[in-house]
C-alpha positions as CSV (number, residue, x, y, z in Angstrom):
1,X,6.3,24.8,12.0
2,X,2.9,24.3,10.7
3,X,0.3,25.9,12.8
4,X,-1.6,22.0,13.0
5,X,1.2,19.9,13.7
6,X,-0.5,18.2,16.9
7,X,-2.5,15.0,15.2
8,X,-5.4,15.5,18.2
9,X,-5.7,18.9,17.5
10,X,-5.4,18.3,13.3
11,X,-8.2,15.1,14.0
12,X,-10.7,17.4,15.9
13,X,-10.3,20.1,13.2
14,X,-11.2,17.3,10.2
15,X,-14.5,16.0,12.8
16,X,-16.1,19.7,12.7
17,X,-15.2,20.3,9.1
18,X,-17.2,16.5,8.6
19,X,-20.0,18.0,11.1
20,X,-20.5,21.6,9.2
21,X,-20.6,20.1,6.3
22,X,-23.1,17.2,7.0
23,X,-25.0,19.3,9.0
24,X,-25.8,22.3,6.4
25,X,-26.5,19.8,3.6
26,X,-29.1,18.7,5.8
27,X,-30.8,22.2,5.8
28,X,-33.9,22.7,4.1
29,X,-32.7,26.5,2.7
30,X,-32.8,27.3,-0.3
31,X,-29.5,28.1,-0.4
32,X,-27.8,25.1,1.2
33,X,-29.7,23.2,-1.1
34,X,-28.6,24.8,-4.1
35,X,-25.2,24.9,-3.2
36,X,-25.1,21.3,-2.4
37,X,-27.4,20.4,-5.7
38,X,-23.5,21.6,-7.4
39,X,-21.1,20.8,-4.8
40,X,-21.7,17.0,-3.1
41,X,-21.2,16.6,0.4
42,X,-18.7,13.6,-0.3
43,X,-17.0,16.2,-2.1
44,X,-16.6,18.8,0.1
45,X,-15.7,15.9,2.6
46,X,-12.5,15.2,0.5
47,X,-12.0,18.8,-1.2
48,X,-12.3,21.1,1.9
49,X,-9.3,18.8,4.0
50,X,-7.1,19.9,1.7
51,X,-7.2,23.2,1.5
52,X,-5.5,23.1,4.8
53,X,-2.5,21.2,2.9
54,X,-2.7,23.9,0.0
55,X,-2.7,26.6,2.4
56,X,0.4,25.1,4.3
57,X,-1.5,25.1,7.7
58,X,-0.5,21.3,8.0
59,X,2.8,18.9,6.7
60,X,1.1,16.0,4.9
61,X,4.3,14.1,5.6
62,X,4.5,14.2,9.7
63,X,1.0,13.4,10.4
64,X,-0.3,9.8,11.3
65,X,-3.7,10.2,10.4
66,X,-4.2,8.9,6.9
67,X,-2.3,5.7,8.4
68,X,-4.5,5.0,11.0
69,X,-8.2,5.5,9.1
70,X,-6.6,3.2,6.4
71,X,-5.0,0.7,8.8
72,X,-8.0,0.8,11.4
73,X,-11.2,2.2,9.6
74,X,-11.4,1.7,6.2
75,X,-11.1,-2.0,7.1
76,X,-13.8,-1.7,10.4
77,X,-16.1,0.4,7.7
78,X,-15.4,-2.8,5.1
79,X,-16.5,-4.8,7.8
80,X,-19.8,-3.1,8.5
81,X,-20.8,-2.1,4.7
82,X,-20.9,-5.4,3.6
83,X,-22.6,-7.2,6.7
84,X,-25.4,-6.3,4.9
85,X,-24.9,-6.8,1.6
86,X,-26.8,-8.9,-1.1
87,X,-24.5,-11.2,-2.3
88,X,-27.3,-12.7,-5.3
89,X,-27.6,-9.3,-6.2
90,X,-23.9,-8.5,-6.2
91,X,-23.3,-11.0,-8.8
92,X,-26.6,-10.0,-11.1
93,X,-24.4,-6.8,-12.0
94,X,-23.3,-9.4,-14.3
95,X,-19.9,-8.6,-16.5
96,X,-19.9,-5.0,-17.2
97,X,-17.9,-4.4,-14.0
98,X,-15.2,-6.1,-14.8
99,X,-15.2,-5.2,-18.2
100,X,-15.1,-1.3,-17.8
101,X,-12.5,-2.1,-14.8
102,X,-10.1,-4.3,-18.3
103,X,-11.3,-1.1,-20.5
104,X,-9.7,1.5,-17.7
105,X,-6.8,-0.7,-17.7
106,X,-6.3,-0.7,-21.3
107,X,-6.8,3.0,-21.4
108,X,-4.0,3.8,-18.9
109,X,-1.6,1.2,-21.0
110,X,-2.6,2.9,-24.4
111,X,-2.6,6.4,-22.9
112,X,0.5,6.6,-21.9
113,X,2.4,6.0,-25.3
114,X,-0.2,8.0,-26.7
115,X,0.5,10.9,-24.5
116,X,4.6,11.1,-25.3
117,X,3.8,10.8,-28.7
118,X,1.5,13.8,-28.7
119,X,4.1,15.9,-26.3
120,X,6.8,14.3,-28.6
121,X,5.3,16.8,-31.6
122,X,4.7,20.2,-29.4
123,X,6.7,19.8,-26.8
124,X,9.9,17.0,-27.2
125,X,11.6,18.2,-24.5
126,X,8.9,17.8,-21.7
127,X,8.7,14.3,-22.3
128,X,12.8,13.9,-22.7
129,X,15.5,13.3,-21.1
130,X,18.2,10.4,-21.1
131,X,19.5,7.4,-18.5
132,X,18.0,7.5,-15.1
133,X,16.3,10.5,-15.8
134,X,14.6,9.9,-19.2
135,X,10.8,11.0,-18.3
136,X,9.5,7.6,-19.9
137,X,10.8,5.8,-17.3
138,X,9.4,7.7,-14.5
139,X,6.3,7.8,-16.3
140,X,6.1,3.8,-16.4
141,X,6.1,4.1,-12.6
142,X,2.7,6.2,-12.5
143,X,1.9,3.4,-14.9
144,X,2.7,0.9,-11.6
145,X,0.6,2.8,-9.4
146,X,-2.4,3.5,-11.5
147,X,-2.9,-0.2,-12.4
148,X,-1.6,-1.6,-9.7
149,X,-0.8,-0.3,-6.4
150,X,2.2,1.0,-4.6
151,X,4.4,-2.0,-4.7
152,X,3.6,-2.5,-8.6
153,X,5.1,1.4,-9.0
154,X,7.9,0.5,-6.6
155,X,8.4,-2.3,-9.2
156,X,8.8,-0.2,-11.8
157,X,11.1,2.1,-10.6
158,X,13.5,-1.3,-10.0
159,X,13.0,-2.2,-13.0
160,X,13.2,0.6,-15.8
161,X,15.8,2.1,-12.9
162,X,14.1,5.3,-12.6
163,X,16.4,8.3,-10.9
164,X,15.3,8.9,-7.6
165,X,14.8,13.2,-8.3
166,X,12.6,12.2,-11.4
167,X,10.8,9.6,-9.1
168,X,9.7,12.1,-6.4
169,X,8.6,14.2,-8.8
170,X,6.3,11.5,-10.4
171,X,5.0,10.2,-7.1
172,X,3.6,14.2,-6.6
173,X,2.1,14.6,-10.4
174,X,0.7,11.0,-9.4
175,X,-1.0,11.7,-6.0
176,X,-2.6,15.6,-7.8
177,X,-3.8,14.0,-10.8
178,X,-5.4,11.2,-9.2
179,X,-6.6,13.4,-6.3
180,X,-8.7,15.6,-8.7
181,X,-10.1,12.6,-10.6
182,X,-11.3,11.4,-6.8
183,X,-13.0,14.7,-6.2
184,X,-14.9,14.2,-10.4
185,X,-15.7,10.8,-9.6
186,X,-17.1,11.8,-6.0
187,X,-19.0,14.7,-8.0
188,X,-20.6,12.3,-10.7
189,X,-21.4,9.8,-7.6
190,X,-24.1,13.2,-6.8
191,X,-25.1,13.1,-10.4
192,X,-25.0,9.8,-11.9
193,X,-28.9,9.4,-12.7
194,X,-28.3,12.6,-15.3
195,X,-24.7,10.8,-16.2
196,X,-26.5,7.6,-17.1
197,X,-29.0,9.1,-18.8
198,X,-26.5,10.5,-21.3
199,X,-24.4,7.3,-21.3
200,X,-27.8,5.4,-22.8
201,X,-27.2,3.6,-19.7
202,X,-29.2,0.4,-17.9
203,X,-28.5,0.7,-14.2
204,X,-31.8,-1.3,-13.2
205,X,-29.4,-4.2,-11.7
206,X,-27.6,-1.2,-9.7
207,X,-31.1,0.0,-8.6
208,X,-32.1,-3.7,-7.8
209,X,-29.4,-3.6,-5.2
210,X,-30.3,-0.5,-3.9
211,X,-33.7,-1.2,-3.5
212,X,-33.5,-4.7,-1.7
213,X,-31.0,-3.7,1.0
214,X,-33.7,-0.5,1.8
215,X,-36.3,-2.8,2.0
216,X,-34.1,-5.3,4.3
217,X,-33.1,-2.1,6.2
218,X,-36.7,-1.0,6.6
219,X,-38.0,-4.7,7.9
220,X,-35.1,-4.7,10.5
221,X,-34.8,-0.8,11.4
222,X,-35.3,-0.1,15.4
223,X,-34.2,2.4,17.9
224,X,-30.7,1.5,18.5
225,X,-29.1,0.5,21.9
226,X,-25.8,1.2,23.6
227,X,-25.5,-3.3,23.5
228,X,-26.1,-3.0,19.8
229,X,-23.5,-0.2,19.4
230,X,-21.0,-2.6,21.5
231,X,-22.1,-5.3,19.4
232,X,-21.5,-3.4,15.9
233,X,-18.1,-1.7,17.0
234,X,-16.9,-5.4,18.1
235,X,-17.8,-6.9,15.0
236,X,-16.0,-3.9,12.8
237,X,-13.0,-3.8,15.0
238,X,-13.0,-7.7,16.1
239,X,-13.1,-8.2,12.1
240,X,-10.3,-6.0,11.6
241,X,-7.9,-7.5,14.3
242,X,-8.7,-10.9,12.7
243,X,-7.6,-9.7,9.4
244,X,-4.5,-7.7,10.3
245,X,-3.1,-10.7,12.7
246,X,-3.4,-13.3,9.5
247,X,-1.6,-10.6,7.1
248,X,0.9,-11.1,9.5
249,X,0.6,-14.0,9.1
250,X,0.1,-14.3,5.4
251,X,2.4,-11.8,4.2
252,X,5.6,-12.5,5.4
253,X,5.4,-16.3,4.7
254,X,5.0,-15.6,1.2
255,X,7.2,-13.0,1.2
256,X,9.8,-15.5,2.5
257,X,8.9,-18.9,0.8
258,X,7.4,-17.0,-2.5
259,X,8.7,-13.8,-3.5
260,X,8.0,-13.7,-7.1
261,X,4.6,-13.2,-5.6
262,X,5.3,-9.6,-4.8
263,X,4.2,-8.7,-8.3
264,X,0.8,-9.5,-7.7
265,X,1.2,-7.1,-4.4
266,X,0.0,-10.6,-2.2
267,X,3.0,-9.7,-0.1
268,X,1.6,-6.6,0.9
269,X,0.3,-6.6,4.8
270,X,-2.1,-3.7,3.6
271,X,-3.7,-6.0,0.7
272,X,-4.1,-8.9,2.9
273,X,-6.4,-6.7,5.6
274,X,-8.2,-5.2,3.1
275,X,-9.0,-8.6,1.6
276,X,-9.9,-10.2,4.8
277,X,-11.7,-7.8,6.5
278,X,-14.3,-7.9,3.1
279,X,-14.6,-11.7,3.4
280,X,-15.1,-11.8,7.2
281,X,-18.3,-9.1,6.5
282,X,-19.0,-11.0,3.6
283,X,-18.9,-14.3,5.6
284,X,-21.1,-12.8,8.6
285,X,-23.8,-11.5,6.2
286,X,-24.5,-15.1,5.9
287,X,-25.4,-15.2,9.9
288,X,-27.7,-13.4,12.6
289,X,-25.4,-10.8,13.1
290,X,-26.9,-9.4,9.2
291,X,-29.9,-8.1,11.3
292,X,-27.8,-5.5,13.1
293,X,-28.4,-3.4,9.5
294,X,-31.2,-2.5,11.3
295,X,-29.6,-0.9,14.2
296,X,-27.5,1.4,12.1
297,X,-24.3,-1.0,11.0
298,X,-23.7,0.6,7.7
299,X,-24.2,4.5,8.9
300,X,-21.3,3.3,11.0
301,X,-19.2,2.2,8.5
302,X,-20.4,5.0,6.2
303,X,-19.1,7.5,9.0
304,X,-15.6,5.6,9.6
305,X,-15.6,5.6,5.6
306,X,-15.8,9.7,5.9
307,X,-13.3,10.1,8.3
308,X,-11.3,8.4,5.8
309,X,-12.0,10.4,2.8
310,X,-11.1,13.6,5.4
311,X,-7.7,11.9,6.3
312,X,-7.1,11.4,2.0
313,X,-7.9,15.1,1.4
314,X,-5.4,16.0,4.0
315,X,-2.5,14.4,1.4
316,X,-3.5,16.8,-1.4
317,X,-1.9,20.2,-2.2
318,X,-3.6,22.2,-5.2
319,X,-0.8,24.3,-5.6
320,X,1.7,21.7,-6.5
321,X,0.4,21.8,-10.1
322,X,2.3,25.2,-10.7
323,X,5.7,23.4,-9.4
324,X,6.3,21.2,-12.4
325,X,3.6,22.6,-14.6
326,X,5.1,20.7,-18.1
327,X,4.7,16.9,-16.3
328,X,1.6,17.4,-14.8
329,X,-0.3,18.7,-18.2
330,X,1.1,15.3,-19.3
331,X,-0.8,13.3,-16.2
332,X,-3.5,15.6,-17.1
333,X,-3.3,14.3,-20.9
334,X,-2.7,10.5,-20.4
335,X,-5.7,10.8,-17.9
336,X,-8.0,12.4,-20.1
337,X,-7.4,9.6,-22.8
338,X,-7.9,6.8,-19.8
339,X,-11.3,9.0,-19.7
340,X,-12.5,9.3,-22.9
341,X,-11.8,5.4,-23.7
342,X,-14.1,4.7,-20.5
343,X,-16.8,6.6,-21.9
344,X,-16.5,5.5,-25.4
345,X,-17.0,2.1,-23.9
346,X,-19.4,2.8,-21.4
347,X,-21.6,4.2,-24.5
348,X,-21.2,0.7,-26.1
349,X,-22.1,-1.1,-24.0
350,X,-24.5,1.1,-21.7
351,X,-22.6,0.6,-18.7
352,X,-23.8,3.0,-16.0
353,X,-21.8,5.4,-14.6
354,X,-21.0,3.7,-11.4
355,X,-19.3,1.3,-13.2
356,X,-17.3,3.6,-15.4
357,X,-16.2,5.2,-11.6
358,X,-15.7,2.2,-9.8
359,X,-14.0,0.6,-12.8
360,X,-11.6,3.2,-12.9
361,X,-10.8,3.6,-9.3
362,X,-10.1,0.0,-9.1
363,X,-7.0,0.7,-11.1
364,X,-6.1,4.8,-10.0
365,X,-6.4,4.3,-6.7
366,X,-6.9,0.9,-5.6
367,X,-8.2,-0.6,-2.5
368,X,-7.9,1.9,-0.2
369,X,-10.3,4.1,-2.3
370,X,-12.3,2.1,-4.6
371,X,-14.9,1.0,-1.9
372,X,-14.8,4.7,-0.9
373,X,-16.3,5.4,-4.4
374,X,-18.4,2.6,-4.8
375,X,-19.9,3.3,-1.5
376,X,-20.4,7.1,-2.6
377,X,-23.2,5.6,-5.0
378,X,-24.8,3.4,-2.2
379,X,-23.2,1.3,1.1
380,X,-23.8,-2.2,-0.2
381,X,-21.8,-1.5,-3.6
382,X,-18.4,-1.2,-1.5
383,X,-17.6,-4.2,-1.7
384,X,-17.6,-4.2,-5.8
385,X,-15.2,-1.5,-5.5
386,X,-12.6,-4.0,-3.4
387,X,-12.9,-6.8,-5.7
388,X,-12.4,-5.2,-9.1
389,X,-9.4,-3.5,-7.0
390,X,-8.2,-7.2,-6.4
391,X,-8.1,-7.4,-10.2
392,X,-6.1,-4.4,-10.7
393,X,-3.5,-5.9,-8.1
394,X,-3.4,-8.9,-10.2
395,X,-2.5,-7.7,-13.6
396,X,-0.8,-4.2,-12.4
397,X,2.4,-5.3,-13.3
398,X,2.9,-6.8,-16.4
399,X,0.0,-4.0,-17.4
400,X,2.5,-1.6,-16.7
401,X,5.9,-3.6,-18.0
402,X,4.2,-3.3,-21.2
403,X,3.0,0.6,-21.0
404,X,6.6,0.9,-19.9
405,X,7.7,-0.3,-23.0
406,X,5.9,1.1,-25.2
407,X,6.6,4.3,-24.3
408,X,10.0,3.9,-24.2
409,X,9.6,3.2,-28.2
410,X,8.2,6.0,-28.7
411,X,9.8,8.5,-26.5
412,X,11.8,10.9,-28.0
């Protein structure tokens, strides 16, 4: 038995680790600030959960925590980060967004082929195997998920009819590899004025963002009261029950009356909330209620956004890289091409770095954590992070029929 098996207990833990941390990157110590100059607090925020994982103090798999900050927060902190949000400046970031979020596609697709032919000369029989249990066909899956989402890899496990041993195994090289890309990305979020300086970048639209929401923030800023935290915490969680009672809706009727619309995941409860919680703050940054900025709406949502990130560090387990050690250095491959296409293109076309991060997360992780690294850079970029995450939805399956394909031409 794990020695934090009681969710309470397990949540209060996470709170103090979020408190030390925030509070001692606050310090004005040398040391503290040195340390934190290297090691973000975002990161620690993510990294530090899961050493509680790695050290076997928790089970990932019998704790409801992750569930509720995705089902309740991440959709409340939606809400609140983009109450305030400058929708003319949102769409002067103009079309590198979604074209560095096409060009991480396109490296996944490519990489994976790529990546078995490479293994195919060293090491044939780590990327082997035959029927059900031909690695190709569990590697199309990670394919699923890394475009897509989680119903585009249960997709592809249906339909290259991956073994259910090789499956579990991919689903774990899946969640590591993606994990420590999260904590890069959440380290270049720290450092992305030296990143864009040697990417040749022009971030001056990112900083136009940035700038006008501080300037809103300054013109409305007062001394909060306990009537406008009732008011922001109705909005957040008023949003969010909106949004999960018409995925309720939503889902199942097209589920029912159009199922070949489970490819583009629109079948999905989760997709549906995480869409319509964004559009309802969207929607109410047109009204009144965008003033409440002022009163602290976004450090709200920021916070609920943390608590998240905690919850995601809790699913992570260093040590599982040693289990399998063959399959992972091929996640670790295929990922490091998806990288190094990114930057080749993000050179090109001096796209900042935000957009190389966000781009990519859009596809790796989706919409449960794209808005969490978008947000890293400022609060009122969240939102860019769920739309290009929208995208990924839409084209994560055929993306990945056709990476699945291709490798299995090449596989050995």
């Amino acid at each position: 038995m794990p020695l934090l098996s009681n969710n309470t207990v397990l949540f209060g833990v996470l709170v103090t680790i979020l408190a030390a941390i925030f509070y001692t990157s606050g310090l004005k110590t040398k040391g503290w600030q040195t340390f934190y100059k290297y090691f973000p607090a975002l990161l620690l925020c993510y990294f530090v959960p899961s050493l509680l994982n790695t050290a076997g103090l928790i089970n990932p798999d019998d704790n409801s925590l992750y569930f509720v900050a995705s089902r309740y927060l991440l959709p409340a902190s939606l809400v609140l980060l983009t109450l305030s949000i400058d929708l003319k400046g949102i769409i002067r970031l103009g079309p590198k967004a979604v074209i560095m979020m096409l060009t991480a596609t396109f490296g996944i697709v490519i990489g994976g082929p790529l990546t078995i032919l490479i293994f195919s000369v060293f090491s044939p029989e780590t990327v082997g195997g035959a029927g059900p249990d031909a690695v190709w066909r569990g590697l199309a899956t990670i394919a699923g998920d890394w475009i897509g989402g989680g119903a585009n890899q249960a997709a592809m496990k249906e339909v290259f009819q991956v073994g259910d041993d090789l499956f579990s195994a991919m689903i774990t090289i899946d969640v590591i590899i993606y994990g420590i890309w999260m904590a890069f990305l959440l380290y270049g979020a720290g450092i992305s004025e030296r990143l864009d300086k040697r990417l040749n970048a022009d971030a001056s639209a990112i900083d136009d963002v940035k700038k006008r929401l501080e300037e809103y923030h300054e013109q409305t800023a007062r001394i909060p009261s306990l009537t406008d935290f009732m008011v922001i915490i109705a909005v957040a969680f008023g949003v969010t029950a909106v949004a999960h009672f018409l995925a309720d809706i939503i889902a199942p009727f097209l589920k029912y009356h159009y199922p070949v619309l489970e490819k583009f995941s629109l079948t999905s409860g989760f997709f549906w909330v995480v869409v319509l919680a964004t559009t309802g703050g969207l929607l109410l940054s047109l009204t009144n209620l965008r003033s409440y900025e002022g009163a602290g709406a976004s450090t709200i949502g920021s916070l609920f956004l943390y608590l998240l990130v905690a919850t995601l560090g809790l699913k992570m387990n260093i040590l599982a890289i040693f289990e399998n050690p063959g399959l992972f250095l091929v996640g670790a491959v295929w990922m490091l091409i998806h990288i190094v296409i990114l930057i080749v293109v993000a050179r090109m076309i001096r796209a900042p770095f935000f957009f190389v991060a966000v781009g990519s997360q859009a596809n790796i992780g989706g919409a449960a954590s794209a808005p969490i690294v978008a947000a890293a850079f400022h609060p009122a970029l969240a939102p860019v992070g769920v739309l290009l995450a929208v995208l990924g939805y839409a084209v994560g399956t055929y993306a990945a029929w056709i990476c699945g394909i291709m490798m299995q031409a090449v596989a050995p």
